[in-house]
C-alpha positions as CSV (number, residue, x, y, z in Angstrom):
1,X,67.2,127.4,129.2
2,X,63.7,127.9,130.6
3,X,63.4,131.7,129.0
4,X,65.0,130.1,125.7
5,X,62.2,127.5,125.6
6,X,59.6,130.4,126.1
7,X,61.0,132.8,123.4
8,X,61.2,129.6,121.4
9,X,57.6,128.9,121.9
10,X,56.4,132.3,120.6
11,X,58.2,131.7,117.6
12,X,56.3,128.5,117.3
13,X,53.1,130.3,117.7
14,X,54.3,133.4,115.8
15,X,55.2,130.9,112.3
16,X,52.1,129.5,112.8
17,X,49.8,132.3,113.1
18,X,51.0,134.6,110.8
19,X,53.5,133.0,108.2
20,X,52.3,133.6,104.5
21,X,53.4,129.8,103.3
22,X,55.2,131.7,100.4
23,X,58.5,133.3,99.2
24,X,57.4,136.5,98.0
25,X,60.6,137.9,97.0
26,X,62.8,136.6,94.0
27,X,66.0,137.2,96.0
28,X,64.8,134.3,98.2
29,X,63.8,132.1,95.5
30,X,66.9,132.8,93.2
31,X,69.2,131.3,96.8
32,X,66.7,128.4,97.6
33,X,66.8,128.2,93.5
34,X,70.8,127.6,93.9
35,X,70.3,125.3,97.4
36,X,68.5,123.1,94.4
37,X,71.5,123.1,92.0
38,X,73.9,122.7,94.6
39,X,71.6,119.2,95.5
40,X,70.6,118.0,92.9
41,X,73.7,119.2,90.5
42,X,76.3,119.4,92.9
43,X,77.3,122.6,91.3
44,X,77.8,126.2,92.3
45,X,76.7,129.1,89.8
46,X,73.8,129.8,87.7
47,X,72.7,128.3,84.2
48,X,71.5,130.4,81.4
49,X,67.8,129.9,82.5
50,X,67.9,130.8,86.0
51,X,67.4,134.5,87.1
52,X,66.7,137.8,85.7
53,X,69.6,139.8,84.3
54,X,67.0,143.1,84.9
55,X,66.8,142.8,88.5
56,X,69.9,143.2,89.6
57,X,71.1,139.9,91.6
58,X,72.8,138.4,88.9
59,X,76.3,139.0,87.8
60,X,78.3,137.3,85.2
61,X,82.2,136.9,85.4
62,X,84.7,137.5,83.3
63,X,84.4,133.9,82.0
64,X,80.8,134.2,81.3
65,X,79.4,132.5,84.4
66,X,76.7,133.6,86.1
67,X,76.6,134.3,89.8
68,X,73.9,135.6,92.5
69,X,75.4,138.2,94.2
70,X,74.7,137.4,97.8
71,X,76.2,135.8,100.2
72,X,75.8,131.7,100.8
73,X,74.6,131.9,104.1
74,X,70.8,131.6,103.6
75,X,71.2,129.6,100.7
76,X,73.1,127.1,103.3
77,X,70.5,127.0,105.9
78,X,68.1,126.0,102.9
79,X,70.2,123.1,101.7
80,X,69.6,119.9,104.9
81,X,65.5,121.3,104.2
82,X,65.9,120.3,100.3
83,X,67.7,117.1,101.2
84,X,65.5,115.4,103.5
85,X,62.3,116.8,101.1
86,X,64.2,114.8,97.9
87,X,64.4,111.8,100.4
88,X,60.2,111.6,100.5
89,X,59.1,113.1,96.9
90,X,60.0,112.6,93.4
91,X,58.3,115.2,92.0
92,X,60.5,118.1,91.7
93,X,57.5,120.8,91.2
94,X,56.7,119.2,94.6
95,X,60.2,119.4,96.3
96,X,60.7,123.1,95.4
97,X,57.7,124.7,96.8
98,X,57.1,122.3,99.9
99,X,60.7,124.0,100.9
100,X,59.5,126.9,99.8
101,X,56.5,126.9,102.1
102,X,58.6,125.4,104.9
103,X,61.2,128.6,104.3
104,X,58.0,130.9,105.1
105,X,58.0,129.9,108.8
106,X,61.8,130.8,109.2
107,X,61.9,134.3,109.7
108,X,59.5,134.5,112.9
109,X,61.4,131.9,114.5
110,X,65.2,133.7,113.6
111,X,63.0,137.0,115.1
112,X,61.8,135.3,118.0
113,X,65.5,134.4,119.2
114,X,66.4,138.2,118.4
115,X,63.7,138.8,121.3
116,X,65.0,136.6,123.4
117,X,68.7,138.1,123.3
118,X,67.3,141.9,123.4
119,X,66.0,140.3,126.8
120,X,69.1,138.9,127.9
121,X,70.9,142.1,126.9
122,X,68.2,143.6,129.1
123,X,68.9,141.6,131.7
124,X,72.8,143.0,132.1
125,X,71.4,146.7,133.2
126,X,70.0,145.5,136.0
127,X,66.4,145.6,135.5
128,X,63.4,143.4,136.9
129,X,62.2,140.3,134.4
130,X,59.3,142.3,134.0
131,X,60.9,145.1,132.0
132,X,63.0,142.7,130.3
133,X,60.3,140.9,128.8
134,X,58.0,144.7,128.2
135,X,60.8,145.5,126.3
136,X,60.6,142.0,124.2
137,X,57.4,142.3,123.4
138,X,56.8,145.2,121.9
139,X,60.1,144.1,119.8
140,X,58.3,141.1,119.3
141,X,54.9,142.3,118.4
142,X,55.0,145.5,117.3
143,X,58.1,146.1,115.5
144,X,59.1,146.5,111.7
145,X,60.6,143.5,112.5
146,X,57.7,141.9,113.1
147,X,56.0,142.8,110.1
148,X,58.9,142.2,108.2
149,X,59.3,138.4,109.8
150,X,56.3,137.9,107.5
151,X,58.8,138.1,104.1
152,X,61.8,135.6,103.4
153,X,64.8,138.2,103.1
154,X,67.9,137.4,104.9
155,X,68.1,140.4,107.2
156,X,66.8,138.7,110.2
157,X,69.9,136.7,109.9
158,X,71.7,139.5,109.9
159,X,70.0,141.6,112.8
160,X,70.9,137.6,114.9
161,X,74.4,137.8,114.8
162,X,74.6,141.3,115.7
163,X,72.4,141.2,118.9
164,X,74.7,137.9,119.6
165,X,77.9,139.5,119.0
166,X,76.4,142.4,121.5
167,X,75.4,139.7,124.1
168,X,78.9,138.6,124.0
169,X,80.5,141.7,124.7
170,X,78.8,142.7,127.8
171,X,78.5,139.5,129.6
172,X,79.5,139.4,132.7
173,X,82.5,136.9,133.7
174,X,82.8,136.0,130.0
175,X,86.9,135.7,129.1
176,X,86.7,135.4,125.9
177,X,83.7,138.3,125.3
178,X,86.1,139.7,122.3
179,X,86.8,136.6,120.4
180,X,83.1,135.1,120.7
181,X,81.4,138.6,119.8
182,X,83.7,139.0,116.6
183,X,83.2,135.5,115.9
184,X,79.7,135.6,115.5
185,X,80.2,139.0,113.5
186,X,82.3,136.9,110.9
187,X,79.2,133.9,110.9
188,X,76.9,136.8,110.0
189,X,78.9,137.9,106.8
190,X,78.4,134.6,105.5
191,X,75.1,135.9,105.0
192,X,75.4,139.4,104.7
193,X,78.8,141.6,104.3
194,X,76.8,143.9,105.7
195,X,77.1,142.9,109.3
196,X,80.4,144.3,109.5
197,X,79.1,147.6,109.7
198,X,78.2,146.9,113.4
199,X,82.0,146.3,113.8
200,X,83.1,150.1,115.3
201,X,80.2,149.4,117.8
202,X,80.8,146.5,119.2
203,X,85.0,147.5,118.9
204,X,83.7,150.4,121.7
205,X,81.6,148.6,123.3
206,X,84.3,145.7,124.9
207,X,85.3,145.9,128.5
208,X,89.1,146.5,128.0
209,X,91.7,146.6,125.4
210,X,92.4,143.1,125.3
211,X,89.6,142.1,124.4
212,X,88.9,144.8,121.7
213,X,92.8,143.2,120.2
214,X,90.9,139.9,120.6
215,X,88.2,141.5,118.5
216,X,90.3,142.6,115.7
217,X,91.8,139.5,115.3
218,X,89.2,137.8,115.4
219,X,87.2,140.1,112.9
220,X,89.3,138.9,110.2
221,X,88.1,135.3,109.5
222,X,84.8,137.1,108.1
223,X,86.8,139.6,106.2
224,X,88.6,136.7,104.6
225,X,85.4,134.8,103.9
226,X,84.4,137.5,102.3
227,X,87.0,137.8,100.3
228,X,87.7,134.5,99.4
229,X,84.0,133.9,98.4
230,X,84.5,137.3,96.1
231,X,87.5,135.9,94.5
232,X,86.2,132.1,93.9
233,X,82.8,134.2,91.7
234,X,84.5,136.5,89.7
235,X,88.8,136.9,90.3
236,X,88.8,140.2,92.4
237,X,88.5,139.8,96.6
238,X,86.9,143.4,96.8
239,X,84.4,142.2,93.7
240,X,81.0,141.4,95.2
241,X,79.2,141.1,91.8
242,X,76.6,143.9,92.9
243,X,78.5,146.2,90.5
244,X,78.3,143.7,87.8
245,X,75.0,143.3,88.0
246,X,73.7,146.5,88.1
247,X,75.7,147.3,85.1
248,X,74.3,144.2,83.3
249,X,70.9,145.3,84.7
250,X,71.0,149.0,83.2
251,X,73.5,148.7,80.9
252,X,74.6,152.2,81.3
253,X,76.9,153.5,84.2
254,X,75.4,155.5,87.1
255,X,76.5,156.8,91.0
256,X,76.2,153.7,93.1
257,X,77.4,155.7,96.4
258,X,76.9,159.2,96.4
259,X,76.5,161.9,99.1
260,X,74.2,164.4,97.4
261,X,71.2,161.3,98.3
262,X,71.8,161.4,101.7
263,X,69.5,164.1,103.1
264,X,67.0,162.4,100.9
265,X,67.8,158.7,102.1
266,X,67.7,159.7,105.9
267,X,64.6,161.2,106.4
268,X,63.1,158.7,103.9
269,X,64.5,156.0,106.9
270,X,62.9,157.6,109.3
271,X,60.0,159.4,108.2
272,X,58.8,159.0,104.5
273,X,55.2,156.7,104.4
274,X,56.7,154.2,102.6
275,X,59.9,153.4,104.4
276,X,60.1,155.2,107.6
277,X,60.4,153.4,110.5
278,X,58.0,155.7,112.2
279,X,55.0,154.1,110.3
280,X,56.2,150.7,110.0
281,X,57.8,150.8,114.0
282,X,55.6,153.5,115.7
283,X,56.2,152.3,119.0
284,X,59.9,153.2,119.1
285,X,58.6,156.8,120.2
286,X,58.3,155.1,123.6
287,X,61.9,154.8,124.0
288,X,62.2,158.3,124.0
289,X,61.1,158.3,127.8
290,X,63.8,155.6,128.4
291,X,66.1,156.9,126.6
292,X,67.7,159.6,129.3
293,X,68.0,156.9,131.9
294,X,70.1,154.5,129.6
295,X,72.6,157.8,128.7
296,X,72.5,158.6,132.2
297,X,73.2,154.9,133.7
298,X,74.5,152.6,130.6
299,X,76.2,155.8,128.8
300,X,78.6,152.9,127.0
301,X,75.4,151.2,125.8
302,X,74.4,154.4,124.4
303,X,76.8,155.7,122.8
304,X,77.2,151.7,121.4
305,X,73.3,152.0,120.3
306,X,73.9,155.9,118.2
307,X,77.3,154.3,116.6
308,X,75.5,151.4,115.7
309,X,72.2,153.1,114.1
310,X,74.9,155.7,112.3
311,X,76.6,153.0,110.8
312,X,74.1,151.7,109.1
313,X,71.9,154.6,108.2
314,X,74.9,156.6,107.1
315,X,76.1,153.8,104.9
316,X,73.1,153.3,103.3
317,X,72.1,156.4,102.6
318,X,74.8,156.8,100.4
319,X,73.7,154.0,98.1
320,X,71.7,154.4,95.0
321,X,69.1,152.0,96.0
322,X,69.0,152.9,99.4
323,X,65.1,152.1,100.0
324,X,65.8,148.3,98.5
325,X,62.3,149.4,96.0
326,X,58.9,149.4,96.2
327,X,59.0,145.8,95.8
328,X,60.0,145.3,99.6
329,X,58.2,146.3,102.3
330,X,59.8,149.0,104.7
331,X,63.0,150.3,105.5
332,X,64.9,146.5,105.0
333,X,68.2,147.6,105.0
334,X,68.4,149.1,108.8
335,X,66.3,145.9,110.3
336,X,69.6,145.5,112.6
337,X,69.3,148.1,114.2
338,X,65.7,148.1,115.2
339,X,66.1,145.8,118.6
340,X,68.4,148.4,120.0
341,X,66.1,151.2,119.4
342,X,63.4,149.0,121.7
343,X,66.4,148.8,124.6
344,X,65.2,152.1,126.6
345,X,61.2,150.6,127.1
346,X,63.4,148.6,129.7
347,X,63.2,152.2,131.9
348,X,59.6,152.5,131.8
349,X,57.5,151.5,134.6
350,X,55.1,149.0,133.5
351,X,51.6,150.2,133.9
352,X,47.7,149.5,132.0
353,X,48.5,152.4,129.4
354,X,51.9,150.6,128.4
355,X,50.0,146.8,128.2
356,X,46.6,148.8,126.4
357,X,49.4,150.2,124.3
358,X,51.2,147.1,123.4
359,X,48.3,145.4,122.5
360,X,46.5,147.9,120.6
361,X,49.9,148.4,118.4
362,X,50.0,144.5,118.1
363,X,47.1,144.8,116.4
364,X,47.8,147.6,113.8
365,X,50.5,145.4,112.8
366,X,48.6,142.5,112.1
367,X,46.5,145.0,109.5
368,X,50.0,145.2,108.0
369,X,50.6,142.0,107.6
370,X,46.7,140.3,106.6
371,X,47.3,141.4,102.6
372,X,50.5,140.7,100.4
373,X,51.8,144.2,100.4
374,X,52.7,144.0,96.4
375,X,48.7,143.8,96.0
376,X,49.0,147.8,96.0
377,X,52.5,148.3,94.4
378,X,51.3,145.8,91.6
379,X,47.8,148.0,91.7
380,X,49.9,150.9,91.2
381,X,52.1,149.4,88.0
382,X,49.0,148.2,86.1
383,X,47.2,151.6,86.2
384,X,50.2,153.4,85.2
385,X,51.9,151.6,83.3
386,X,55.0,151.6,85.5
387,X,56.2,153.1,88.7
388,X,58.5,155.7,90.2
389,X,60.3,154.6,93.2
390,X,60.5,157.8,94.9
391,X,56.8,159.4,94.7
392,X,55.3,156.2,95.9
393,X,58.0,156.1,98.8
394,X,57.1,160.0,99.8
395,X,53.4,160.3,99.0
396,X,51.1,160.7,102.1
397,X,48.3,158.5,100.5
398,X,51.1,155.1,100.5
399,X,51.2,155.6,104.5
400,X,51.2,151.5,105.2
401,X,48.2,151.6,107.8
402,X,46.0,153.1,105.2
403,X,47.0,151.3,102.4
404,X,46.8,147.4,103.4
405,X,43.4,148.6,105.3
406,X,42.2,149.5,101.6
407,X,42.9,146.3,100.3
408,X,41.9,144.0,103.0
409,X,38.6,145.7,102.3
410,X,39.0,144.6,98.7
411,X,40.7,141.0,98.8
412,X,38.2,140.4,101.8
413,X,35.0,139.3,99.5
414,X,37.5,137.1,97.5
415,X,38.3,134.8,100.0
416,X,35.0,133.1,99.8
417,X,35.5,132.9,96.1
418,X,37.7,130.9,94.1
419,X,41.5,131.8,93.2
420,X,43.6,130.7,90.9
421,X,47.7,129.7,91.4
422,X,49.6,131.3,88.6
423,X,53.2,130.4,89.3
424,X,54.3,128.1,87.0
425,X,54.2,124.0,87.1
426,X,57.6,124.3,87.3
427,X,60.7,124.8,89.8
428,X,60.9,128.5,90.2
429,X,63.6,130.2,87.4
430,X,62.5,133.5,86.7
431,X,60.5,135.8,87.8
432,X,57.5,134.8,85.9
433,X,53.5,134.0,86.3
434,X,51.2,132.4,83.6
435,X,48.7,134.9,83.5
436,X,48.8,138.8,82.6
437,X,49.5,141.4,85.4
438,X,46.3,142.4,85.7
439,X,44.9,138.5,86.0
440,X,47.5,138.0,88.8
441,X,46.3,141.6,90.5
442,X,42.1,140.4,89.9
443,X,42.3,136.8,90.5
444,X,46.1,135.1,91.5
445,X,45.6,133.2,95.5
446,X,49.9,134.7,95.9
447,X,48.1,138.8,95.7
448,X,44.4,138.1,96.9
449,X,44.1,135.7,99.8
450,X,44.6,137.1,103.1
451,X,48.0,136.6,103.7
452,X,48.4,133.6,105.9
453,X,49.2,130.0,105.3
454,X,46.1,129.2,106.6
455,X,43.8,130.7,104.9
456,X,45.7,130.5,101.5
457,X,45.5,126.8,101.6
458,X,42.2,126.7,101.1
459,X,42.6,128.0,97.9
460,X,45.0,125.4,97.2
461,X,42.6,122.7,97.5
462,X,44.4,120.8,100.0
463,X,43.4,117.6,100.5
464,X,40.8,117.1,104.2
465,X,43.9,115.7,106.1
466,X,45.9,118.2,105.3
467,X,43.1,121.0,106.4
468,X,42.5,118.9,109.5
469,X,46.1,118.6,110.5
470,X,46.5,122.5,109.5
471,X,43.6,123.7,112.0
472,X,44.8,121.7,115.2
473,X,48.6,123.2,114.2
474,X,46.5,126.4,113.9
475,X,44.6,125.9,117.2
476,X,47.6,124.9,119.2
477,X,48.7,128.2,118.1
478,X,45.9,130.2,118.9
479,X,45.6,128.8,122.9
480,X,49.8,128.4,123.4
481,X,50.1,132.5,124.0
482,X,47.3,131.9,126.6
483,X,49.2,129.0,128.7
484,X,52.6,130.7,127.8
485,X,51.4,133.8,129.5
486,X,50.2,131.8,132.6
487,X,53.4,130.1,133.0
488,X,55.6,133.6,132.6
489,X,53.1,135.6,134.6
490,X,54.1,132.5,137.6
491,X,57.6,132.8,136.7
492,X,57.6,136.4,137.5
493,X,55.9,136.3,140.5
């Protein structure tokens, strides 16, 4: 319970520090868009008004109802937040984007319990508390999922349940290690299908073959979730409405899975500037001096860690929209597996280089994550009129580093200046602002104030207790690392 409280506290500090204080994504405000029909409608589905048929998340039945195509899971975890908000505001305008600044701080917190499971995981090979938490931290602080903690998508979620289900299949004296790790496999498809993909791993990674028939069975409860939830949208189990929609979307039919894309797709994973891990999760090089101790003393563990990573880079290099666009930051679809790649830093001997390293690499991510990373995509649109997917993904000159360095020197003179809010006085429905593009790119507080909460509320013109109670939240933050690190570093010794 003590290391929970400790990873808990980082997440703390780690929400406060560094969340935005907005949903940047319309995938996250079409599901807290639906936690505010379910609430206030009591009803399940999508009016005529709500969502963009273009983008892709929408489908519409055969009865002409309109659906998002995701799972509930995230939109559940949104719902109690909307409730209790309804029980102290009237004003709907209000309600909506109070939960939606609330929603910002989620992610870090979900990513800060992912860090505290890699270390339990840790933990089970034997190694000091020392390497467990090295490990952690850089996870924690100088990961892709790190950066990507700063956006609202429901991947962490995903990544979670996966590093639980894991936990559960190697710990020690646990009986029922094949029931609980499927179990929380089948939670994790309530709020992504995806999460199944890490089923062959964790199938070879349980101690015998009882508990890999406990597994299967178990297994099943989120395949019939699944396809139950299919069948209530639109009649068909196997229909999860993304075909639908990208056929409403594009109106013409085109290769959803193809192999011809993989070669492309995997080396735009790993080493293409604007999705490769490599520049969004440079530090993983370091577990290439681990990485011959785990095969050599954990070989199950590694050969759990390469199924696991093939899964899900295999699958989704197959898919048409295998990068998830420009219009999300980073390789998104592979977050899961990122916590694994970390696990062989638990082999390193911890030395100044490796602590100079992680906090050097800290830093660089914070560059990352100081300027809404649509400034440049949006930049990019405006000038040309449009964009291509795949020559801003693969051109040199869109490495991350360089490019939110260039626009933090930009937005940076702006901050002392005044901004204006162009989302509209309304509950969020579409996709919409109410200014032009290139008003939003100049002038909007969402693309040019440095991207944390606490700066951007300035801009708001927040009222003085509001500031004051938002710089001691801020400074609490600032010195907690400091007394956290006391308190570990006694813990340790």
């Amino acid at each position: 319970m003590r290391q929970l409280l400790i990873f808990f506290l980082i997440g703390i500090c780690l929400s406060v520090l560094f969340s935005s204080g907005q949903i940047e994504n319309p995938d996250t405000h079409l599901r807290l868009t639906q936690a505010r029909i379910i609430v206030n409608d009591l009803k399940f589905g999508l009016p005529m008004d709500v969502g963009e048929d273009s983008h892709g998340n929408v489908a519409i039945n055969k009865l002409g109802e309109r659906f998002m195509v995701y799972n509930p899971g995230q939109t559940i975890t949104f719902i109690p937040l909307y409730i209790l908000l309804n029980q102290f505001f009237l004003d709907e305008v209000k309600i909506y984007y109070l939960s939606a600044f609330f929603i910002s701080f989620m992610n870090y917190l979900i990513h800060a319990m992912c860090g505290f499971l890699l270390f339990k995981i840790s933990l089970n090979f034997g190694v000091t508390k020392v390497n467990a938490y090295l490990a952690s931290l850089f996870f924690l602080l100088t990961s892709y999922s790190f950066v990507f903690a700063q956006s609202t998508y429901e991947h962490h979620y995903e990544m979670l349940f996966i590093l639980l289900s894991t936990f559960y299949s190697i710990k020690k004296d646990c009986k029922y290690s094949g029931f609980l790790s499927a179990l929380m496999l089948s939670i994790g498809m309530i709020f992504r299908t995806t999460t199944f993909l890490a089923f062959p791993a964790i199938l070879l990674i349980q101690k015998n073959q009882n508990q890999r028939l406990k597994c299967l069975i178990t297994i099943t409860l989120g395949i019939i979730f699944v396809f139950f939830y299919n069948y209530a949208r639109f009649g068909n189990p196997l229909e999860t409405g993304y075909n639908l929609a990208w056929q409403l979307a594009h109106s013409h039919k085109f290769e959803f899975w193809s192999i011809s894309r993989m070669p492309e797709a995997l080396f735009g994973f790993l080493f293409s500037p604007g999705k490769g891990l490599i520049f969004f999760s440079s530090t993983i090089i370091l577990s290439f001096f681990g990485i011959k101790s785990l095969y050599k003393n954990h070989r199950k563990m590694f050969y759990y860690t390469i199924t696991l990573s093939t899964s899900y880079l295999l699958f989704f290099s197959l898919n048409f929209a295998w990068h998830g666009s420009v219009w999300s930051y980073g390789p998104r679809y592979i977050l899961p597996i990122i916590p694994f790649l970390y696990l062989p830093i638990i082999f390193l001997k911890p030395n100044k280089w490796l602590i100079i390293t992680l906090f050097v690499s800290f830093f660089m991510q914070l560059e990352l994550i100081a300027v809404n990373y649509k400034r440049d995509v949006l930049s990019e649109y405006v000038h040309y009129n449009g964009i291509s997917d795949i020559e801003y993904l693969f051109s040199l000159k869109k490495e991350p580093h360089f490019v939110q360095a260039k626009h933090l020197a930009i937005i940076l003179s702006k901050n002392v200046a005044h901004l204006n809010n162009y989302m509209p006085n309304t509950p969020w429905k579409k996709e919409v602002r109410t200014a032009s593009s290139i008003e939003d790119l100049n002038t909007s507080i969402e693309i040019n104030s440095i991207n944390f909460w606490w700066v951007r509320i300035f801009h708001y013109n927040a009222s003085l207790t509001i500031i004051i109670i938002s710089f001691v939240l801020l400074s609490l933050a600032i010195v907690s690392p400091f007394l956290l690190f006391k308190y570990v570093k006694r813990e340790l010794l």
